[in-house]
C-alpha positions in Angstrom: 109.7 123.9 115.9 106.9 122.8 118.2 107.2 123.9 121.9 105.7 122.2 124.9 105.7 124.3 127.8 105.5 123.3 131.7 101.6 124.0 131.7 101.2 121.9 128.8 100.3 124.4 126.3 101.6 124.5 123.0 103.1 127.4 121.0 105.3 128.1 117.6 108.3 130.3 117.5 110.8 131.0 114.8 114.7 130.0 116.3 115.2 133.8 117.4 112.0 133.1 119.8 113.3 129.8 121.0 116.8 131.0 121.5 115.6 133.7 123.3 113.6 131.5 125.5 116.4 128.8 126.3 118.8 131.8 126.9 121.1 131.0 123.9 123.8 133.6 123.2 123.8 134.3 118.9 127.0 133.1 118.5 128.4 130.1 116.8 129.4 126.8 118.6 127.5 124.5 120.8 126.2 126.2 124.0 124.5 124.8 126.9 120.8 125.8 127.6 119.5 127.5 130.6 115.6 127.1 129.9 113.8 124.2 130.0 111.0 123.4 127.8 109.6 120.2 125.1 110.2 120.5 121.8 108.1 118.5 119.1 109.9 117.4 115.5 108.4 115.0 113.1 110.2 112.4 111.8 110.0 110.0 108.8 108.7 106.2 108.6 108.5 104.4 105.4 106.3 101.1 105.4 106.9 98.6 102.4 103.7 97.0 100.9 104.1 94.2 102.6 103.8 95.7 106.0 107.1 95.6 106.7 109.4 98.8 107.5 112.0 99.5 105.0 114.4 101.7 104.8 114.9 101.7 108.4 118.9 100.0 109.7 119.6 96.6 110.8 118.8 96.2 114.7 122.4 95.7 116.1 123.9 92.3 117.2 122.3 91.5 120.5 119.0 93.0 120.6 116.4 90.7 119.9 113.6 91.2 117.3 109.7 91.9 118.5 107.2 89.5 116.5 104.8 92.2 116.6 106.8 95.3 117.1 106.7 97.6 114.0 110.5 99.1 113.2 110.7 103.3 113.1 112.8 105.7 113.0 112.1 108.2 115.9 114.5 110.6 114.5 116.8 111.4 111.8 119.7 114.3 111.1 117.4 115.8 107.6 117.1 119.2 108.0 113.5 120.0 108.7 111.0 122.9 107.3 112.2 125.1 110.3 115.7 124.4 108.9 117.1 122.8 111.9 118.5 119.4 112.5 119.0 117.0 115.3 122.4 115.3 115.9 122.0 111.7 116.5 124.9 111.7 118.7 123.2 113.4 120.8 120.5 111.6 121.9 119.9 110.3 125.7 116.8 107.9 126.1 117.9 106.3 130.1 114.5 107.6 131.6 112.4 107.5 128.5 112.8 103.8 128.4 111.6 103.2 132.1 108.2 104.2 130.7 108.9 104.1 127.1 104.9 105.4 126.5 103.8 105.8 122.8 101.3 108.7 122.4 98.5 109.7 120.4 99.6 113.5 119.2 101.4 114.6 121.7 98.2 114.0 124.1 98.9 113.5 127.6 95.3 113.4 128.8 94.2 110.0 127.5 96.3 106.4 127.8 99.5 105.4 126.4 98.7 103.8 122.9 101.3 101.3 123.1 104.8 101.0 123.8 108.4 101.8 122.1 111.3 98.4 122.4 114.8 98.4 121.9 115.7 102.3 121.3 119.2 102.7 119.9 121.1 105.3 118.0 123.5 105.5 115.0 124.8 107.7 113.1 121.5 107.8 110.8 119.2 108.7 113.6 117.3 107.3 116.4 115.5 104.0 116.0 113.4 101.4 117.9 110.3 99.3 117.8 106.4 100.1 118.1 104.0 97.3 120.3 100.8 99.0 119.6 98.2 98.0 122.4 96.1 94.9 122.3 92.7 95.1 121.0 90.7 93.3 124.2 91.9 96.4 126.3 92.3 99.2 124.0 90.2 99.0 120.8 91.4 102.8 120.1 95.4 102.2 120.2 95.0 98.9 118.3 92.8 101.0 115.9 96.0 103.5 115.2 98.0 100.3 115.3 96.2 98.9 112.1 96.0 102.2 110.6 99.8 102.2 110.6 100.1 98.8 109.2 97.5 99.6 106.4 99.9 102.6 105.5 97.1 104.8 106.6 98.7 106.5 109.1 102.9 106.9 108.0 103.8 109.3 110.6 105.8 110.2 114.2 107.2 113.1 116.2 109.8 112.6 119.0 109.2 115.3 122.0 112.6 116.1 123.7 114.4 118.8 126.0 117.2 120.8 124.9 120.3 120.4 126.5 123.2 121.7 123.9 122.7 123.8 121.1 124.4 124.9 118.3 124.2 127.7 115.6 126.8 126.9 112.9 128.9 128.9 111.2 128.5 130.5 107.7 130.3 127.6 106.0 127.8 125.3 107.9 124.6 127.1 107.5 125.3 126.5 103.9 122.7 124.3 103.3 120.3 126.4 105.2 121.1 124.9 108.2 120.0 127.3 111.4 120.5 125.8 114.6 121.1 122.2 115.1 120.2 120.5 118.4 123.7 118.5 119.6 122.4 117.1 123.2 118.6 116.2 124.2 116.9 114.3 126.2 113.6 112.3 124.6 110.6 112.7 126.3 108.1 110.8 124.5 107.4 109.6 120.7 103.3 110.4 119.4 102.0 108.8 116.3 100.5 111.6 114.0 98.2 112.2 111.3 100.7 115.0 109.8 103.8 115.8 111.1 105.5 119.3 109.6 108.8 117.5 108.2 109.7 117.4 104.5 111.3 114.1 105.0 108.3 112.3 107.0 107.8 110.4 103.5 106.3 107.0 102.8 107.3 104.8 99.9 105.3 101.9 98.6 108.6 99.4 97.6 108.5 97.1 94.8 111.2 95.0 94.2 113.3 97.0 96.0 112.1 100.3 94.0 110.0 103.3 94.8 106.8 103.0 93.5 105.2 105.5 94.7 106.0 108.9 97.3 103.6 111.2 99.4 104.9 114.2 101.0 103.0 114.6 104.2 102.8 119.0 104.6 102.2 120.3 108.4 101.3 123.5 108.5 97.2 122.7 108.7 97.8 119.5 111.6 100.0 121.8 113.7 98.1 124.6 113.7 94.9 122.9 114.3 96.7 121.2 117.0 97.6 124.6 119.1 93.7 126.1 118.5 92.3 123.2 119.2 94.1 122.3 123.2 
């Protein structure tokens, strides 16, 4: 996992290091956090050849489709490559949506890119729409904008704070599971060159059908990322 802290400087930490920082006891069950600090998880998007999303839920009945909103998933319960998950339950997105900013990598020093729409949850993950900016204003956000539509650009991470967290239990941790994330609050959502998820995966579909899959790795964006701010 990514962290964010108050000064705006990114570090990486195994869980031990970030349970240690949040003041998380090692025992099993969800706990409430006493730090406070961003976290940074990529997430998946799949865009079809046509330059539509796919794979990506219905929006439910009473929210309105964007014309030129692009659909996403901001966040999904696959464990990641730091073997933690995030419960989709858990999610709280009041105050992001008053100023529901997209960003560039996580970069707070230069303008919004564009703008997120209709943020729900389901059991599958978090999910909402992407306006990227206009071209007359911002020729570098509509830039990433047509990157994404060309399939150029096929990936996201959500930045939240941690407010309940859980280490499961043997019978849990099965799977490799380490600590899962039950309550937190999302910050912000960046658009990426690399994000550091197995799942961030994007599928060309053909008549319904893979044709063909990309594994996105992480390990060279992120840490050029931290040496580079």
């Amino acid at each position: 996992m990514l962290v964010r802290n108050k000064r705006g400087e990114f570090a990486a930490g195994d869980a031990l290091v970030l349970l240690d920082f949040l003041g998380v006891k090692k025992d099993a069950g969800p706990q409430k956090v006493a730090g406070d600090v961003e976290l940074i998880a990529s997430v998946p998007f799949r865009l079809a050849a046509d330059g539509e999303a796919v794979g990506i839920p219905a929006v439910p009945d009473g929210i309105a489709a964007i014309p030129d909103g692009i659909a996403w998933t901001l966040s999904t319960f696959d464990l990641d490559r730091f073997s933690e998950r995030i419960d989709p339950a858990g999610w709280d997105f009041k105050r992001y949506m008053e100023n529901p900013v997209i960003e560039w990598a996580h970069r707070y020093d230069i303008p919004a890119i564009g703008k997120a729409e209709h943020i729900y949850a389901d059991e599958k993950g978090l999910h909402g729409s992407i306006v990227f900016n206009s071209k007359d204003y911002d020729p570098f956000g509509w830039a990433i904008g047509q990157r994404v539509k060309a399939g150029v650009i096929r990936a996201g991470s959500v930045g939240f704070r941690v407010i309940e967290i859980e280490l499961p239990d043997k019978e849990t941790g099965k799977d490799g599971t380490t600590l899962i994330f039950r309550k937190q609050e999302l910050l912000e959502f960046s658009i990426c060159n690399v994000p550091a998820n197995p799942f961030a995966l994007t599928k060309t579909m053909a008549e319904g059908k893979p044709e063909t899959t990309q594994e996105l790795g992480g390990s060279m964006f992120w840490g050029g990322l931290i040496n580079n701010l």
